[in-house]
N, C-alpha and C positions, 0 to 999 in steps of 0.2 A: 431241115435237120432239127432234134430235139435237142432242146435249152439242154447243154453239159454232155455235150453227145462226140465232141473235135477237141483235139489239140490244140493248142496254141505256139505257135513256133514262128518266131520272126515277124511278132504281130498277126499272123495271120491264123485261121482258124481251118485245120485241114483234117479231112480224112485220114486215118493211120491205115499204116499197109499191114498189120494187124485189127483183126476186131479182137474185144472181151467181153464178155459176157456175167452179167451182175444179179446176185444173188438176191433176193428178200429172205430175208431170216426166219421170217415169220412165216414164210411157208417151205421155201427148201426151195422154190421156183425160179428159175430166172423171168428180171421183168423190164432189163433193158441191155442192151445192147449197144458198146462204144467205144472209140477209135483207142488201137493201141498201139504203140509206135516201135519202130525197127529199130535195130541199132543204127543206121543211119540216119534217120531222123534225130534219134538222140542226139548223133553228133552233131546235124544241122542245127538243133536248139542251143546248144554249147558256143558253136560259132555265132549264131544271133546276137547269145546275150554276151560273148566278150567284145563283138565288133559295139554294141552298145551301150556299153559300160562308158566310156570316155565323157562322153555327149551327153547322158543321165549323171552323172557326178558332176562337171560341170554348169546344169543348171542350177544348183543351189540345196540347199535344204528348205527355204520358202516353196519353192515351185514344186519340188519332191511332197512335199507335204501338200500343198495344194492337189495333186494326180491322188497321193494315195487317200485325202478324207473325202475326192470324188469318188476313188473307188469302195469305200465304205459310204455311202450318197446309193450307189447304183445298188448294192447288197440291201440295204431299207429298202430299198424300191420292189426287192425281189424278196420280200424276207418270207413269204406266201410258200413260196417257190421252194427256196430252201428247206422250210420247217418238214414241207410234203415229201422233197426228197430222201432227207436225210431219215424220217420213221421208216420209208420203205428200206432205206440201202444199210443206212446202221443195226434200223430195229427199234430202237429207244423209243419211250412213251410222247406222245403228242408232247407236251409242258417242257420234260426234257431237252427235246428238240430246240423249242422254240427259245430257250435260255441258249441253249450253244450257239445258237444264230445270233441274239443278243451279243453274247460274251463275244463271239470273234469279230462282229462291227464295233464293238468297245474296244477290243485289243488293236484294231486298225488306229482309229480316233486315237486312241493314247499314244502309239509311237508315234503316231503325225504329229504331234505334240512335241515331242521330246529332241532334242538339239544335245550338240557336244559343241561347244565354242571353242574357240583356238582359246588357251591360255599363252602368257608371257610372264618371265619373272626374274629377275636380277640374280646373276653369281658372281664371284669373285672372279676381275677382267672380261664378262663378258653380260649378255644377255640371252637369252635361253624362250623359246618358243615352242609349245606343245599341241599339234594338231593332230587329229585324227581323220585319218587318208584310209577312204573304202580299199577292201582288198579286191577285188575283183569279179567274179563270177562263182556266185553260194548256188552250191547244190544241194533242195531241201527235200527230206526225206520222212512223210510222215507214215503213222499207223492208220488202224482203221475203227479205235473205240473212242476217239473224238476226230473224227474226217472233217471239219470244217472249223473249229479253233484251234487246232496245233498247227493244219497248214496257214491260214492266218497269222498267226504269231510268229510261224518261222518267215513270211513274206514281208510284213510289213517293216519290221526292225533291218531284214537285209534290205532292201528298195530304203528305206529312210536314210542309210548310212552311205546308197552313196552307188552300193552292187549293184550288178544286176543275176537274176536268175534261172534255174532252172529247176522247177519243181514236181516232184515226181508222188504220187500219193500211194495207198494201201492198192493194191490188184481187187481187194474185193470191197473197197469203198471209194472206186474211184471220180463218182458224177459230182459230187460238192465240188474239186477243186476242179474238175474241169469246168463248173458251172463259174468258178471265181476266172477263172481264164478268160472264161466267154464274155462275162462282162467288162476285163482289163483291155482287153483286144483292142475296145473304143475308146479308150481311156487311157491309158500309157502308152510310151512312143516301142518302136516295133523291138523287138529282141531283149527289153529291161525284165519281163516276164515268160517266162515259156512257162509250158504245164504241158509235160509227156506221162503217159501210163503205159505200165509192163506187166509180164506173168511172173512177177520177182528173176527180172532177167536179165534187167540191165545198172543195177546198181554198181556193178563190181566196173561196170565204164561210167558213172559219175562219183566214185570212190577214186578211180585212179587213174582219171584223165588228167594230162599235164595242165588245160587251159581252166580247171577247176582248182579255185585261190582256197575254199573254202568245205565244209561238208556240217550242214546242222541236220540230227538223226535224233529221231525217237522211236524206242523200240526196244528190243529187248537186250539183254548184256551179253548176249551169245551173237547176235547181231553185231553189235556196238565194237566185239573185240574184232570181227571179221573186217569190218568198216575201218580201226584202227591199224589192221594189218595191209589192208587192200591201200590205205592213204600213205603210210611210211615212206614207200621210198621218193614222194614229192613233199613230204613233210608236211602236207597239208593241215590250216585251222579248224579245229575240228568241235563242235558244240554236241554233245550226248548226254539224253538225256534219256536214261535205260531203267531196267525193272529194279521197283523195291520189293520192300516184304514188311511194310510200315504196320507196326506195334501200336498198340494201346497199353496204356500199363493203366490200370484201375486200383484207385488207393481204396483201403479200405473206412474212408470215413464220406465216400458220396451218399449223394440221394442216388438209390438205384433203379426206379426206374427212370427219372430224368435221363441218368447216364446210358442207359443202357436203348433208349429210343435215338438219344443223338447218337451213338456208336453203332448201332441197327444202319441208320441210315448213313453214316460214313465208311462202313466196311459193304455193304449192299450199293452202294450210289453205280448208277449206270451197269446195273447188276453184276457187282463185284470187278468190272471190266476198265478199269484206272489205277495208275500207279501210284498215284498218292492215295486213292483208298487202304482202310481200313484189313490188315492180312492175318492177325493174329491177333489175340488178346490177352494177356495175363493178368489175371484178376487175385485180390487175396484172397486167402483164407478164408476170410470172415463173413466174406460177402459173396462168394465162389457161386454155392447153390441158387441161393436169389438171384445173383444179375444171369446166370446162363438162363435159367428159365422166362427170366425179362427177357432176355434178347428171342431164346427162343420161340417165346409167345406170339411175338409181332412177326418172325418169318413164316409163322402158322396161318397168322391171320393175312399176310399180305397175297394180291391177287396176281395173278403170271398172268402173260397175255398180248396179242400184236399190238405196236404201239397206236394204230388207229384207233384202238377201242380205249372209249376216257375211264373204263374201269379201270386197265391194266396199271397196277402200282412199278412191276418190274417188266421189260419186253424180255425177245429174245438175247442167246450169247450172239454174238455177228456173224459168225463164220463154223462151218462144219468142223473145222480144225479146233478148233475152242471146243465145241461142243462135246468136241472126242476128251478133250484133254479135260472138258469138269466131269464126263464119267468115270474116268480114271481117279479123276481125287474123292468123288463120290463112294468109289469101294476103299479107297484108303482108308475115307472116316470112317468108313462101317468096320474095317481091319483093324484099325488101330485108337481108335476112340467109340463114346459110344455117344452116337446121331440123335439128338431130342427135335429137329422140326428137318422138316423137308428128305432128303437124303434118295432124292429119284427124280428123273426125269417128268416130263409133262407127255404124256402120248398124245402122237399123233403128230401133224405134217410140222417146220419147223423145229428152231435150235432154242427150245425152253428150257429149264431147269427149275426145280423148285429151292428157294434161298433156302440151303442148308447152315445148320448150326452143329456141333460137336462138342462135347466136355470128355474130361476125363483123357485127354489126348496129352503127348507132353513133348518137347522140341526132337527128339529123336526121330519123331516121321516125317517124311516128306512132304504132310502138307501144311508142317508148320514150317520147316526149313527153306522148302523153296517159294514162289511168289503163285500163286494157284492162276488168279484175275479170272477167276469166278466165282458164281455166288454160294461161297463152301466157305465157311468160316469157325477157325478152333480157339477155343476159349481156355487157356491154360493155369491149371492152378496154381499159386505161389504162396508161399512161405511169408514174405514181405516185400519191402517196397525195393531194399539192394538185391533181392532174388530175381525179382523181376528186370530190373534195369539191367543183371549182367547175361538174362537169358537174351533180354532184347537186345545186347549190344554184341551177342554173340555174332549174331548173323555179318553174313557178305556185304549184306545191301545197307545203306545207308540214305533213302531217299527221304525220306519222312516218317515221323512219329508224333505221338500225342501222348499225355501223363494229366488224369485226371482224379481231382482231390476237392473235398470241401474248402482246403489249406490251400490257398492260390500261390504264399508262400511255399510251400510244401513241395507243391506241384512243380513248380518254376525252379527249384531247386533242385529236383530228381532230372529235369527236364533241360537244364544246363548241362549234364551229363552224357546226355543219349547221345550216340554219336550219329546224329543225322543230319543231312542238308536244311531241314525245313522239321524241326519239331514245335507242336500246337499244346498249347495248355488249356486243359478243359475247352478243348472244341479240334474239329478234323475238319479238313479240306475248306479250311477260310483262305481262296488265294485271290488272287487280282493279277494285273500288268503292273502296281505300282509297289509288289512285292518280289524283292526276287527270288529266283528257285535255282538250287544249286546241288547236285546229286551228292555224297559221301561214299567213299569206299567203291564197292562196283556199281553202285545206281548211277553212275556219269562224271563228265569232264563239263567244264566251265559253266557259265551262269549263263541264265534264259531272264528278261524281262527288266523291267525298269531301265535305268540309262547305264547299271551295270552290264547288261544284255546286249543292249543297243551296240555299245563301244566293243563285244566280240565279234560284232563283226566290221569290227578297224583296227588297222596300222596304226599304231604308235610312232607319231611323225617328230622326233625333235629336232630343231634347229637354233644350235649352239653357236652365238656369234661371238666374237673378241667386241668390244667396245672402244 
């Protein structure tokens, strides 16, 4: 069978009584084929990982850590393997690739790293001890415009803390986490990992299954309410980490083109196809015409293309579904702004687009309002720096933003304001494991990352003695 090809379910690596069938971007093709699982399987993966749970939390956080930075050990070994997959299945350029494969053997390493120690501390008649007790069985549910560091990141912190799981990935990205499966099978003991895939058909039985403690979801906020509704009546823990509509606000006393190449590449990264990228931009006055034209210049010059070829600056969108939804925001800009670089499709086989840019747009359209996550981006005039801050604080989403100024004071100032999870000054998408991310308003519920991360997925154990 081909490397990422089975399930993993009870340690073991099995045929699904479904197949699926997997797209290349870059050409419209399917170019593999791999196991999808039933609804009874799903359930069979559920029972694995609660009958396992016991015996995995019980060996410790040494020996959990020692399992999981093997299985970041086995990923270097294969990282060839991964980089070739993931241009075919996601699209992204060669380098691209090869950093996310990077970044999610880093995000493993780092939670293996990271510990919660029992605290103890003295009260009045008693003594008081603070542990943190894995909850059970995490069901992880990722996307498909980073298919191999989000499912990482949601594995490693649940398995570190104690869970165990059951991991379910995008229907059209789903060979990375089955390939993470394939390697865990030899590597962790049976039912602490599952990795099942679906045709988006069985979420709604790992949202509201009784023997599921937990649910970590990344995805969209139309998603994310479904997944809050479907978890209620078990009251399940729930990590969301859903769509922004992250802002730049551009003061008027930058270098613009400096500004305007770093914000190129932070609104465009992974061809506009990430939540913390870059969604809108509101620029002053003063500097309005120069920085659109900067920006526009570089989507002029940059090259589209399958991620094989070391030319391609930007791949394809991932999915037909996308591809429909940037032609949509494509006539929007053309309807209600007016388009300076790109604003069409790339002819011919594959989900291309040419990185579009927009001025003369202003927050009443839909593609400034809502979150596009692709490569169409509206550059908005303002007035000044409080015109700007309360257009961008108008919005729903709260995931992240940036406020960029010669005045770092300046910046940081305007920047205390935004009301996002995660706002950058003078720079976008600086993130890591040892930073955390925490969504604002509808971009999500609880924190991802660091040991504030880690400790979501534990119980808060006090134990309150008299003395």
């Amino acid at each position: 069978m081909k490397f990422g090809s089975r399930l993993l379910i009870n340690g073991a690596l099995v045929a699904g009584d479904h197949t699926l069938d997997v797209i290349n971007p870059a050409t419209g093709d399917v170019f593999a084929t791999v196991a999808r699982a039933s609804r009874a399987q799903a359930e069979a993966a559920i029972a694995a990982a609660k009958k396992a749970q016991p015996a995995w939390d019980a060996l410790g956080w040494e020996a959990r850590s020692e399992r999981l930075q093997a299985l970041a050990d086995a990923m270097a070994q294969h990282r060839d393997a991964f980089i070739d997959t993931m241009v075919a299945e996601q699209g992204k350029p060669r380098r691209e690739a090869a950093d996310e494969v990077d970044y999610s053997i880093a995000f493993i390493r780092y939670f293996a790293g990271l510990r919660l120690p029992h605290k103890a501390f003295g009260v009045a008649g008693g003594r008081v001890e603070l542990r943190h007790r894995p909850l059970g069985v995490v069901a992880g549910i990722s996307p498909w415009n980073f298919p191999l560091l989000i499912p990482a990141a949601k594995i490693a912190p649940a398995l570190m803390a104690g869970n165990t799981m059951v991991m379910k990935p995008a229907p059209t990205t789903p060979i990375l986490t089955l390939m993470i499966g394939e390697l865990a099978a030899g590597i962790l003991p049976p039912g602490v990992l599952n990795v099942i895939t679906d045709q988006n058909d069985l979420g709604d039985l790992l949202t509201s299954h009784p023997d599921i403690a937990k649910v970590t979801f990344t995805g969209s906020t139309a998603t994310g309410r479904r997944i809050m509704a479907s978890a209620a009546p078990t009251l399940k823990r729930l990590t969301l980490e859903l769509g922004g509509n992250d802002a730049a606000i551009v003061l008027d006393d930058v270098n613009v083109e400096e500004v305007a190449e770093r914000i190129f590449n932070a609104a465009f990264f992974n061809t506009g196809q990430a939540c913390l990228a870059i969604k809108r931009v509101y620029v002053a006055d003063a500097i309005y015409d120069a920085f659109s034209e900067a920006v526009a210049r570089r989507a002029r010059e940059a090259i589209v293309g399958p991620g094989n070829d070391p030319s391609s600056r930007f791949g394809p969108l991932q999915n037909r579904q996308q591809f429909e939804k940037a032609k949509h925001f494509i006539e929007v800009a053309h309807r209600d702004g007016r388009v300076i670089a790109g604003g069409t499709v790339v002819e011919g086989p594959g989900y291309f687009v040419h990185p579009t840019v927009v001025r003369d747009i202003d927050d009443t359209s839909e593609l400034v309002a809502q979150e596009q996550f692709c490569p169409v981006l509206p550059i908005i005039r303002v007035a000044d720096s409080e015109d700007a801050l309360s257009r961008a604080n108008r919005s729903d989403f709260g995931l992240g933003g940036s406020v960029w100024s010669g005045d770092a004071a300046r910046a940081k100032a305007l920047a205390e304001r935004m009301q996002s999870g995660t706002v950058w000054v003078n720079q976008h998408l600086n993130f890591g494991p040892e930073v955390p991310l925490a969504g604002a308003k509808q971009s999500g519920i609880g924190v991802e990352w660091t040991e504030l991360g880690l400790a979501e997925f534990c119980q808060v154990n006090v134990i309150n003695q008299a003395t």
